[in-house]
VOBA-1610 file (N, C-alpha, C; in pm, whole numbers, padded with zeros to 5 digits, always signed):
BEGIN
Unk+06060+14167-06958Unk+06088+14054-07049Unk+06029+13927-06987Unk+05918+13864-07021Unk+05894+13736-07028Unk+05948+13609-07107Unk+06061+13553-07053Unk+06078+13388-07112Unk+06041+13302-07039Unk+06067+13183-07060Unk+06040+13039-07047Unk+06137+12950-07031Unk+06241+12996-07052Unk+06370+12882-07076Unk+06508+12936-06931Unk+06457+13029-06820Unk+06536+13051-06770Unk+06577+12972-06660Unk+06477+12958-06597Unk+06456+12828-06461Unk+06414+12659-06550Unk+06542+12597-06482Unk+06553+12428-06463Unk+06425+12379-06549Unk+06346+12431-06493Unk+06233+12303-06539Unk+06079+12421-06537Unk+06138+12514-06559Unk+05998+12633-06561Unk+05975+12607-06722Unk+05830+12583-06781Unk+05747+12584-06846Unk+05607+12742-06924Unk+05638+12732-06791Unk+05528+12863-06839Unk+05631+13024-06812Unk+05570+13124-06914Unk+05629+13240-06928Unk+05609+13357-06797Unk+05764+13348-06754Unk+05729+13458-06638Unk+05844+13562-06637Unk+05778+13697-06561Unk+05871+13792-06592Unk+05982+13826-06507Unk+06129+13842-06584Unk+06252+13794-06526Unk+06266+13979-06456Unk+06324+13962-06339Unk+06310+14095-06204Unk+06487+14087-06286Unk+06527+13994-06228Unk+06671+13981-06244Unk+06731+13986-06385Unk+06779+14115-06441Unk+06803+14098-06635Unk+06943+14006-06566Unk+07031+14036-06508Unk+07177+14004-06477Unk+07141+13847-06492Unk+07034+13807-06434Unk+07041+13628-06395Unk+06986+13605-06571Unk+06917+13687-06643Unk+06853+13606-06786Unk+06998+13638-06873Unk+07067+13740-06847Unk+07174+13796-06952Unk+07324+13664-06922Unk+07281+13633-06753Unk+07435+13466-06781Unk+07357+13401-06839Unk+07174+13330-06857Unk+07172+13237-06914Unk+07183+13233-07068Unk+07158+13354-07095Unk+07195+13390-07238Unk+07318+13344-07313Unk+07379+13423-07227Unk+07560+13380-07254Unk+07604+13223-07225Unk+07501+13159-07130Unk+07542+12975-07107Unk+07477+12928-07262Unk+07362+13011-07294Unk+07364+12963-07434Unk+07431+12976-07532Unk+07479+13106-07560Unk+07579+13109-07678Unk+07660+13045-07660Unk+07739+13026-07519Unk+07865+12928-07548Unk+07833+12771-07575Unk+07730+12733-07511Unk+07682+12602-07574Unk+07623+12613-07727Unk+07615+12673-07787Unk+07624+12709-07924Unk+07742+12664-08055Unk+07855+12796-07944Unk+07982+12801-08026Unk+08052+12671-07984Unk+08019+12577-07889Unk+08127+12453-07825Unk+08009+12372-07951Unk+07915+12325-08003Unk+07907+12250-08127Unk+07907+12323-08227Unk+07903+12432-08283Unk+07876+12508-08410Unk+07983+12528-08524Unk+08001+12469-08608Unk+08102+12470-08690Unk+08099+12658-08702Unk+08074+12742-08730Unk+08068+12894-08752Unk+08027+12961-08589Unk+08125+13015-08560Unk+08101+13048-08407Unk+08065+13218-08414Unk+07999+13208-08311Unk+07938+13384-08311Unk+07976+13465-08216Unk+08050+13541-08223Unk+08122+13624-08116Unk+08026+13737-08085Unk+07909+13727-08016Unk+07839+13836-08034Unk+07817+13924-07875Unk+07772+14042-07861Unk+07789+14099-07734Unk+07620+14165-07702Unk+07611+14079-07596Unk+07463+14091-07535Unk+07430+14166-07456Unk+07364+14259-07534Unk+07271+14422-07428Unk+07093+14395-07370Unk+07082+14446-07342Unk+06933+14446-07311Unk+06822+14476-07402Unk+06829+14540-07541Unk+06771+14530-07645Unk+06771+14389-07728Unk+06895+14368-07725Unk+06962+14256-07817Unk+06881+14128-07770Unk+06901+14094-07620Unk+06843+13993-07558Unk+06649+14006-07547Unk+06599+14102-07560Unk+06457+14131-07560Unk+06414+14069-07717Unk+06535+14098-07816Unk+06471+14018-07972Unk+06433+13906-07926Unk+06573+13845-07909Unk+06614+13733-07882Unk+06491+13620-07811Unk+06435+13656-07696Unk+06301+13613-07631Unk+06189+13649-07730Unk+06203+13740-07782Unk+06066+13775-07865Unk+06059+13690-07994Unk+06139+13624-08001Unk+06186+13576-08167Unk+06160+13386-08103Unk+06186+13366-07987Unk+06208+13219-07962Unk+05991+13243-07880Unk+05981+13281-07844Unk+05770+13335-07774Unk+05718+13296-07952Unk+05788+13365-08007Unk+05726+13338-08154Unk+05701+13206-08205Unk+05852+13124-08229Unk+05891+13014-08287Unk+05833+12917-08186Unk+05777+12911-08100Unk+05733+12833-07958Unk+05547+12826-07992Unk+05503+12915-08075Unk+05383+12931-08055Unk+05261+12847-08231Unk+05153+12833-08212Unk+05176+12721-08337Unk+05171+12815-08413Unk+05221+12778-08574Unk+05222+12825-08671Unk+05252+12981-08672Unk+05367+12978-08544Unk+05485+13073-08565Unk+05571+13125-08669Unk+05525+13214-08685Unk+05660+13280-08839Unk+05650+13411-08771Unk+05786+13424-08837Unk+05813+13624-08807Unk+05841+13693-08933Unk+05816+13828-08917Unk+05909+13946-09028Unk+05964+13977-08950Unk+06144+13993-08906Unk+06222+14087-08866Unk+06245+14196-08974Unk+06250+14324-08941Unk+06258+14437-09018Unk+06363+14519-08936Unk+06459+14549-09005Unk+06594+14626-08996Unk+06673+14634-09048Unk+06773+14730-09044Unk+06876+14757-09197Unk+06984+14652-09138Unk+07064+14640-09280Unk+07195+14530-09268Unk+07254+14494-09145Unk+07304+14442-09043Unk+07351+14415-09007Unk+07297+14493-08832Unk+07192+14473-08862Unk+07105+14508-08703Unk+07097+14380-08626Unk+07107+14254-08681Unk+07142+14141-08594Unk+07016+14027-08581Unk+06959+14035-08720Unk+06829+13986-08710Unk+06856+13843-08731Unk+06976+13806-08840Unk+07027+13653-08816Unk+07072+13626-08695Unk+07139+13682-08667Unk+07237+13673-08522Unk+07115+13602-08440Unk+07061+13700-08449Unk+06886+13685-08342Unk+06817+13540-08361Unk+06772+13517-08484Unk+06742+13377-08532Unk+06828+13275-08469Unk+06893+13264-08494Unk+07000+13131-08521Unk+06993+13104-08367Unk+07070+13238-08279Unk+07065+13175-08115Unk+06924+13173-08055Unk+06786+13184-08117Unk+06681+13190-08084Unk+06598+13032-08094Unk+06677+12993-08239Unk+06660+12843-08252Unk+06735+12770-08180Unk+06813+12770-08179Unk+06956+12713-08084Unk+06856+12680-07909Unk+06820+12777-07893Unk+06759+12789-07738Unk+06640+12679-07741Unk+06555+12758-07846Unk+06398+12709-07874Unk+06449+12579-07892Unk+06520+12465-07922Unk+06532+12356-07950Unk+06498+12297-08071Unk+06560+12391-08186Unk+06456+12341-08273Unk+06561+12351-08410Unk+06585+12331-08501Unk+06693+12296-08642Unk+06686+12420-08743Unk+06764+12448-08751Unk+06780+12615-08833Unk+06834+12528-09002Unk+06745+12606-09094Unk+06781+12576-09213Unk+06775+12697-09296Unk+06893+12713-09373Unk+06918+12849-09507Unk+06915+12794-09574Unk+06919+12863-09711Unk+06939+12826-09851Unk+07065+12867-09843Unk+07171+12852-09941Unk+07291+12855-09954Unk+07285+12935-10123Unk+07301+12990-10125Unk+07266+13121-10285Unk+07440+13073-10338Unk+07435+13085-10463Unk+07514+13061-10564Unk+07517+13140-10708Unk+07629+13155-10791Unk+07601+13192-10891Unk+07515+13123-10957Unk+07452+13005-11011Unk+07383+12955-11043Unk+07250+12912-10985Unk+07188+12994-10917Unk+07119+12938-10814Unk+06984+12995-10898Unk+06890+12894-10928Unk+06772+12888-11015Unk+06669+12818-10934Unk+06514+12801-11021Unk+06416+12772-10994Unk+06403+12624-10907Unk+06475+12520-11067Unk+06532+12359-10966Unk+06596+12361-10844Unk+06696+12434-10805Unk+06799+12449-10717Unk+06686+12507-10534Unk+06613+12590-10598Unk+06516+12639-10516Unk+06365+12569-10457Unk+06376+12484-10588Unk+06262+12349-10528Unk+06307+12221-10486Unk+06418+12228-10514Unk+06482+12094-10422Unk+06485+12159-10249Unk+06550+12241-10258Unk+06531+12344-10132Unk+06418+12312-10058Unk+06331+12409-10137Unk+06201+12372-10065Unk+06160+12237-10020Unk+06134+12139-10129Unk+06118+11989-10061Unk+06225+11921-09960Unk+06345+11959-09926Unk+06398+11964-09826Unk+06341+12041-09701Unk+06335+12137-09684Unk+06282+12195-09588Unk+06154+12149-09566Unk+06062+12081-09669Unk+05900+12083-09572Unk+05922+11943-09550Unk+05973+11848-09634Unk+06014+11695-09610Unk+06021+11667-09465Unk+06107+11725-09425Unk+06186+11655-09287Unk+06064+11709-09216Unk+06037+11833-09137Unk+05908+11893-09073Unk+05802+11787-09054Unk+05749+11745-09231Unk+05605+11690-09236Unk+05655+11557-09226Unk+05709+11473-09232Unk+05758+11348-09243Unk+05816+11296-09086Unk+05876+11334-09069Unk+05975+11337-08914Unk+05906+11376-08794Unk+05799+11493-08793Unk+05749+11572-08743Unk+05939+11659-08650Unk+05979+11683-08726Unk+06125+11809-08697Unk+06025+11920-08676Unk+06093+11984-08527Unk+06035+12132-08527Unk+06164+12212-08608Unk+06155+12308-08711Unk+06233+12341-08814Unk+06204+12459-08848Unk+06346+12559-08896Unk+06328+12738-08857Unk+06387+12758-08989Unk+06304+12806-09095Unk+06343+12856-09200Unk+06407+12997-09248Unk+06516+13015-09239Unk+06589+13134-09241Unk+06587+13201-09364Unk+06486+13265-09427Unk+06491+13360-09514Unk+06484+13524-09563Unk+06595+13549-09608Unk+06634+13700-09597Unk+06616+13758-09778Unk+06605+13899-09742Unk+06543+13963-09844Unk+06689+13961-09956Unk+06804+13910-09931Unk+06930+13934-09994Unk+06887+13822-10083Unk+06832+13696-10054Unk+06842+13573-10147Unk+06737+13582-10221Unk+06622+13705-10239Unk+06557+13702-10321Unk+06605+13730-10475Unk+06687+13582-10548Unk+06727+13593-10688Unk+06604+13637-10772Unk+06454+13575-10727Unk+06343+13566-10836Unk+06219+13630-10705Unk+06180+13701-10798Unk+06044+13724-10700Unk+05961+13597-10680Unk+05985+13533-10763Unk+05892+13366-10766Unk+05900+13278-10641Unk+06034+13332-10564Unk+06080+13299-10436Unk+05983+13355-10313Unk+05971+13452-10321Unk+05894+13505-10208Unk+05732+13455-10231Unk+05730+13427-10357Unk+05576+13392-10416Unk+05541+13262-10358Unk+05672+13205-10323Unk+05624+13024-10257Unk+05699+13013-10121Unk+05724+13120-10067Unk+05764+13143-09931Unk+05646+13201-09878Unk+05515+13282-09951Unk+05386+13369-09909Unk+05311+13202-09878Unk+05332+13124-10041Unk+05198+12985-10023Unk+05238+12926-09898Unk+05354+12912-09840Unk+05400+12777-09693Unk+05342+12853-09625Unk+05315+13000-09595Unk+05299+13091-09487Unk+05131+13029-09477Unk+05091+13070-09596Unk+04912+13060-09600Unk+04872+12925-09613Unk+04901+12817-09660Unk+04825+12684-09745Unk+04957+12623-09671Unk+05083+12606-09639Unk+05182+12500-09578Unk+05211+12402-09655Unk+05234+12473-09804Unk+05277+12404-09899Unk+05275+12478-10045Unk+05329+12461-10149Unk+05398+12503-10253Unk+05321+12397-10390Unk+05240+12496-10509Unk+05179+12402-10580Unk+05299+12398-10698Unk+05233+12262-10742Unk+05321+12175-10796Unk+05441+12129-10775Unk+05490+12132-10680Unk+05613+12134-10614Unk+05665+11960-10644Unk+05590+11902-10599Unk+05616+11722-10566Unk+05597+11650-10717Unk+05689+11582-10726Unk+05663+11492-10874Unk+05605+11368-10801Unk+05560+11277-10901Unk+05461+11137-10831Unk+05590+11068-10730Unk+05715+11023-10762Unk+05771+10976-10692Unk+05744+11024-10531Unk+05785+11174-10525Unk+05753+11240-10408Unk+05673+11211-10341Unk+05566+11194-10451Unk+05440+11202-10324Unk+05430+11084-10274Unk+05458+10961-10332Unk+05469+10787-10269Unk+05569+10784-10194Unk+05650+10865-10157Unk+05748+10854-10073Unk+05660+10915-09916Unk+05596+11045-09969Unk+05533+11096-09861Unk+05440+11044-09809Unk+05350+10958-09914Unk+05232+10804-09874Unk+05266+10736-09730Unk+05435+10706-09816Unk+05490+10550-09749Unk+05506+10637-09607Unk+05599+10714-09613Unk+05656+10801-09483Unk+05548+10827-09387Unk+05428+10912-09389Unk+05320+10919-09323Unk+05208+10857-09304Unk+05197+10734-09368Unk+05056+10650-09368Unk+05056+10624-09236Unk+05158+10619-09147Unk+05141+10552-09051Unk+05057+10643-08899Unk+05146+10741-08899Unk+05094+10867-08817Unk+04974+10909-08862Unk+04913+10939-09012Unk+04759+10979-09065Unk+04671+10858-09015Unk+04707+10759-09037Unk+04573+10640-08980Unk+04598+10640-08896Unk+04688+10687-08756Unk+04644+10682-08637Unk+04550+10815-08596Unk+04547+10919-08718Unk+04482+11025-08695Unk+04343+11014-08739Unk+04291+10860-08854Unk+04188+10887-08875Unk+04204+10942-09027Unk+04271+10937-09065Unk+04318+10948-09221Unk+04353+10825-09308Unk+04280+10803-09418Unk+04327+10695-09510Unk+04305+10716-09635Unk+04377+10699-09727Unk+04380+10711-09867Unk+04498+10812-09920Unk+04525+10817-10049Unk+04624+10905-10068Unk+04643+11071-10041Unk+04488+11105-10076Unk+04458+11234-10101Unk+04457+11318-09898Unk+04386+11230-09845Unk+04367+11235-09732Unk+04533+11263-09624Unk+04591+11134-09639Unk+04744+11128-09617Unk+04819+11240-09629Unk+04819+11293-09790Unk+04867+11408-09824Unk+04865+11574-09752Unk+04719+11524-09732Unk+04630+11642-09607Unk+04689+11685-09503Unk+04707+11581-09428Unk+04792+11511-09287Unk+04919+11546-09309Unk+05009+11501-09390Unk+05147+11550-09412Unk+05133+11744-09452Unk+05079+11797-09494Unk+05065+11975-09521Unk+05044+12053-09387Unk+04930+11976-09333Unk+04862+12001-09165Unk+05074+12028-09084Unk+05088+11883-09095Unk+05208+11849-08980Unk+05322+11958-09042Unk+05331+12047-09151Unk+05444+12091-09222Unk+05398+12220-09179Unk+05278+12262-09155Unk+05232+12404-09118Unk+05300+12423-08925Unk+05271+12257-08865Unk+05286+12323-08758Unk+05419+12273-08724Unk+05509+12235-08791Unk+05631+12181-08714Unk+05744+12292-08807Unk+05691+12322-08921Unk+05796+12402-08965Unk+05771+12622-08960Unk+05844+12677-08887Unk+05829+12800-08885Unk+05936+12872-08986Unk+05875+13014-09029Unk+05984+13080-09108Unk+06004+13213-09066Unk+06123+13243-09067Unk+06153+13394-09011Unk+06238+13418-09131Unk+06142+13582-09171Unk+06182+13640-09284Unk+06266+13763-09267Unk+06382+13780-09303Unk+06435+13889-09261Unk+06452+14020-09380Unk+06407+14142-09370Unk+06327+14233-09476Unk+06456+14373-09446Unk+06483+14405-09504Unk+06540+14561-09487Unk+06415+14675-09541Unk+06385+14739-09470Unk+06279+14872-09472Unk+06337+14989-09590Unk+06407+15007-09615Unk+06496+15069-09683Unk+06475+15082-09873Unk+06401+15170-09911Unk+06370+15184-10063Unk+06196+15084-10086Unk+06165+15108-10203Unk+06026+15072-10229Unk+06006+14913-10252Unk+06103+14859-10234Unk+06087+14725-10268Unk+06021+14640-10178Unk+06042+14693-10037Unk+05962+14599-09930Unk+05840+14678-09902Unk+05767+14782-09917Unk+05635+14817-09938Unk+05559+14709-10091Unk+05646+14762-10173Unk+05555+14682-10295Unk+05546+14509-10267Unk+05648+14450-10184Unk+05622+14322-10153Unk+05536+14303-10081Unk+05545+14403-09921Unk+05410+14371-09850Unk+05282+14391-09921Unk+05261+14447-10028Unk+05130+14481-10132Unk+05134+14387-10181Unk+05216+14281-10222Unk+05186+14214-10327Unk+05147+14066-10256Unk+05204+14075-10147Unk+05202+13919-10061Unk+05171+13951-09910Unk+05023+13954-09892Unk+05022+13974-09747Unk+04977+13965-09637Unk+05021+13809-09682Unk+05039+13666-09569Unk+05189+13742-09517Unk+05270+13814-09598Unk+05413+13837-09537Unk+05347+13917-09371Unk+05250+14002-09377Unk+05183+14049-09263Unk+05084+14002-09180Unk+05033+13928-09268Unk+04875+13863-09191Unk+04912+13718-09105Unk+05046+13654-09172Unk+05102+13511-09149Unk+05202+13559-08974Unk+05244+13642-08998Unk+05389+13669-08940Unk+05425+13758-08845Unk+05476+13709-08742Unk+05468+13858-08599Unk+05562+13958-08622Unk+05586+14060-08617Unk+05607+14163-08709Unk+05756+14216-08572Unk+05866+14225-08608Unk+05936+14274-08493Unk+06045+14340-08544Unk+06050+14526-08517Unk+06131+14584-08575Unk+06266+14605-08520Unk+06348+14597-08565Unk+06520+14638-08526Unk+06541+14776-08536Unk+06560+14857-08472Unk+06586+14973-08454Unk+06750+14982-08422Unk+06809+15155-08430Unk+06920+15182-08409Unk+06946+15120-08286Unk+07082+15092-08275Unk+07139+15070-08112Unk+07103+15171-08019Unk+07071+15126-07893Unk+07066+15242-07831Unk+07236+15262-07771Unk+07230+15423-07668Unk+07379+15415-07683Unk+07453+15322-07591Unk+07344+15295-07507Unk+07431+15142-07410Unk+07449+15001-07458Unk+07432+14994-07567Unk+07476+14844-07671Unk+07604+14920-07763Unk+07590+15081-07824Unk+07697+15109-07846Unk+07835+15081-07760Unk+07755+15143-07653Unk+07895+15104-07552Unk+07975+14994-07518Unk+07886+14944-07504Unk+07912+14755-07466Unk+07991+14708-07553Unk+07954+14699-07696Unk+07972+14659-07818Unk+08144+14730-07851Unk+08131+14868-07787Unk+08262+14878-07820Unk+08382+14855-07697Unk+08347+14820-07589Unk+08404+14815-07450Unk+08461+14650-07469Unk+08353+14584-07528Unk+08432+14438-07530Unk+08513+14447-07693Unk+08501+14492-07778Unk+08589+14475-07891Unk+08721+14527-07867Unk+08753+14707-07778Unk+08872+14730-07718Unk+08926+14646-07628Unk+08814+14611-07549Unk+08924+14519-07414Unk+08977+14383-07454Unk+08893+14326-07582Unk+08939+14200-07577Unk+09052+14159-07690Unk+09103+14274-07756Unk+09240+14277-07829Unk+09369+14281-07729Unk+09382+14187-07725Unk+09540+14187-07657Unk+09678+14265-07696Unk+09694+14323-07814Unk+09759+14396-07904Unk+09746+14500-07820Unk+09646+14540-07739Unk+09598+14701-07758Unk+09644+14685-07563Unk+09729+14781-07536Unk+09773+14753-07415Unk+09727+14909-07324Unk+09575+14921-07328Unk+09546+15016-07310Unk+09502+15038-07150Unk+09509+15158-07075Unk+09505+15141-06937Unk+09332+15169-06987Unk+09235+15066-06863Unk+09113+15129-06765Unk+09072+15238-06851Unk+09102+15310-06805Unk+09097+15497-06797Unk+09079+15527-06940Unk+09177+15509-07020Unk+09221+15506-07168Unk+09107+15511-07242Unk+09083+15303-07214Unk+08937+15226-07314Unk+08841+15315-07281Unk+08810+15352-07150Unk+08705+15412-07132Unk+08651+15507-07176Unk+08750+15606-07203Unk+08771+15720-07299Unk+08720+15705-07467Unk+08803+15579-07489Unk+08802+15582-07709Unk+08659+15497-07692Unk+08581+15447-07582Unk+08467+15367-07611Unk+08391+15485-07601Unk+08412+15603-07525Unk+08296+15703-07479Unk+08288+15788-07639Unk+08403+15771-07699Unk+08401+15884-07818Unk+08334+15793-07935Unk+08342+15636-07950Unk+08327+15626-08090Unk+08178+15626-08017Unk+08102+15550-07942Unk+07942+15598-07865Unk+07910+15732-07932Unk+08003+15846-07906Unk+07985+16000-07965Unk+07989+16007-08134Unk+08052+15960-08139Unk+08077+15950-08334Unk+07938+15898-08365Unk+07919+15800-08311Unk+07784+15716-08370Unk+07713+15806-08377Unk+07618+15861-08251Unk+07476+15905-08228Unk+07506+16066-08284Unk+07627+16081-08355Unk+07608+16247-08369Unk+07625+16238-08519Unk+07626+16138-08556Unk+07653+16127-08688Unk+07434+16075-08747Unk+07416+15963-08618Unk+07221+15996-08672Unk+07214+16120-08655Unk+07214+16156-08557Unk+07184+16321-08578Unk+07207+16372-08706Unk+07293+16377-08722Unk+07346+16471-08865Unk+07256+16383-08954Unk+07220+16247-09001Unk+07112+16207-09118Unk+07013+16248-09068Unk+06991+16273-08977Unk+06820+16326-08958Unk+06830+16485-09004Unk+06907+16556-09031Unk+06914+16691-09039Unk+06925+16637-09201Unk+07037+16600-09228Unk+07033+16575-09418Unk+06895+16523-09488Unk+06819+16461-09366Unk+06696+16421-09462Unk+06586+16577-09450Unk+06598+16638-09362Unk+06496+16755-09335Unk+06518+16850-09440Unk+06675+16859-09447Unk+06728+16966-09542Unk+06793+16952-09688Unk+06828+16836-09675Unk+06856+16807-09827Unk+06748+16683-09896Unk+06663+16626-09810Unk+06588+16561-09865Unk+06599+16433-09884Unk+06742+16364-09863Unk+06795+16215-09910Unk+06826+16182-09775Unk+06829+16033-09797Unk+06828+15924-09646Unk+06948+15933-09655Unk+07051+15888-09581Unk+07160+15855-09527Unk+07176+15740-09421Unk+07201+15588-09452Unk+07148+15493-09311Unk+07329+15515-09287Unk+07321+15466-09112Unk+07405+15457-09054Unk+07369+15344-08951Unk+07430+15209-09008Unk+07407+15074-08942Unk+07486+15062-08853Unk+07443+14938-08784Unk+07527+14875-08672Unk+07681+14847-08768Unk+07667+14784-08846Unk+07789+14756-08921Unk+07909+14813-08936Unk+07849+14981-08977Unk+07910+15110-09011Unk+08012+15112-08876Unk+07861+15122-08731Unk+07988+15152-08623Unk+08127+15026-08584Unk+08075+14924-08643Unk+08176+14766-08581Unk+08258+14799-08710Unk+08298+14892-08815Unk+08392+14920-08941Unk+08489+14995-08843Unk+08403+15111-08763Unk+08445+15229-08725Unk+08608+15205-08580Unk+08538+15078-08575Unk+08575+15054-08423Unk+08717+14949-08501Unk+08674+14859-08585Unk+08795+14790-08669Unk+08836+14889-08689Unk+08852+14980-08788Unk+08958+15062-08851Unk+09027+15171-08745Unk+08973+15179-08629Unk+09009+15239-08530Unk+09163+15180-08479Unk+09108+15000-08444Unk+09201+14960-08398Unk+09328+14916-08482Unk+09215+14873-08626Unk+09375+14812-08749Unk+09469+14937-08742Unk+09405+15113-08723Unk+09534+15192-08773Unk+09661+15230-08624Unk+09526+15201-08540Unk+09659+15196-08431Unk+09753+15051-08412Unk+09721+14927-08475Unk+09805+14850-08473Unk+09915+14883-08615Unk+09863+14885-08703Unk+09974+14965-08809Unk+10069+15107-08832
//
């Protein structure tokens, strides 16, 4: 694993001997996270988990950084984002989906998100997942920011005299003057200050026919897949959810035991979908999610 952010005042990317010394600074980050974060993330850091994590902030660090994370529900690809921006130093923005959530609702959006970037020069992490695709028209002007760093017709005249006034100043120190020119200058600064990480589930024909249909989603974007847990994040994952219920007054010996079996439940249960797809022909996913249900309902029925 190569980062950048582990040593004081280290700059350039070097490779960490010590995972134990990158896995506390990890954890000094999440908790400086959850001590400002109105939504706190209780999350448990393995050596896969933390390898996104660097691979996702190498990305957002580099110019005209965007990613595809690809993995089923709840493989941790937000999780991954959010403390990746958090680190990288840089402003995480979602859309917020609604029952009413339409075309207007989605271009105010947008001119929010490239506004601040091109105007401010904000380094800025656009969090978009394949769940908020209400309109395919969405991904259609999430492909144009990827390729061109901007969205046509997007700006009414007001907009754009706002964007005049806002950047005239930074473009004529660049050697830019006039409106059209200005405008140039503000698209340029929105390509490189704003990045987007797209998060895709692999799962049914819908994300093949998208990569066919838009593919800047591939040509724009560093491509980084989420795979099953391996079984030592199983473990982990379930070693701190038993130990850290106070309810559960279980000896050492005990935890060690119900963490070694649901680890067993998990990986024998892929097994068994890999046999249902050979022999009966149909997928069967079995997410991270499935096992953090497995491990709740474990503990809600022994507390009830």
């Amino acid at each position: 694993i190569f980062p950048d952010f582990v040593g004081p005042k280290s700059t350039s990317y070097m490779e960490v001997q010590d995972h134990e010394k990158l896995l506390a600074k990890i954890n000094e980050c999440l908790d400086d996270y959850n001590s400002v974060s109105k939504i706190r993330m209780d999350l448990v850091l393995f050596s896969s988990f933390i390898s996104h994590i660097c691979r996702v902030i190498r990305v957002l660090k580099l110019p005209l950084g965007n990613a595809l994370l690809v993995g089923v529900g709840g493989s941790g690809r937000k999780s991954t984002t959010t403390l990746a921006t958090y680190v990288a130093q840089m402003e995480l923005f979602q859309i917020e989906m609604s029952k009413g959530y339409g075309m207007n609702e989605w271009h105010e959006d947008m001119k929010r998100v490239l506004m601040k970037p091109g105007t401010t020069g904000t380094n800025m992490v656009f969090l978009f997942s394949d769940t908020q695709i209400a309109k395919e028209a969405f991904l259609e002007e999430v492909s144009s920011i990827l390729n061109t760093g901007e969205v046509p017709n997007l700006y009414a005249n007001e907009d754009k005299l706002e964007i005049t006034e806002k950047c005239s100043k930074g473009a004529n120190a660049a050697g830019r003057n006039g409106p059209a020119e200005i405008f140039a200058w503000y698209v340029e600064q929105c390509r490189k200050n704003l990045h987007i990480v797209i998060c895709m589930s692999p799962i049914g024909s819908a994300f093949r026919n998208r990569l066919r249909a838009f593919p800047s989603l591939v040509n724009c974007c560093t491509i980084d897949w989420f795979h099953e847990w391996p079984p030592e994040a199983l473990q982990a994952v379930a070693y701190q959810f038993l130990s850290k219920d106070k309810d559960l007054e279980f000896e050492e010996s005990i935890t060690k035991k119900v963490v070694k079996l649901c680890v067993e439940f998990q990986v024998t249960v892929q097994d068994l979908t890999a046999r249902f797809v050979t022999e009966a022909k149909r997928h069967f996913y079995v997410t991270p999610s499935s096992y953090l249900e497995l491990i709740n309902s474990f503990i809600g029925t022994l507390k009830s």
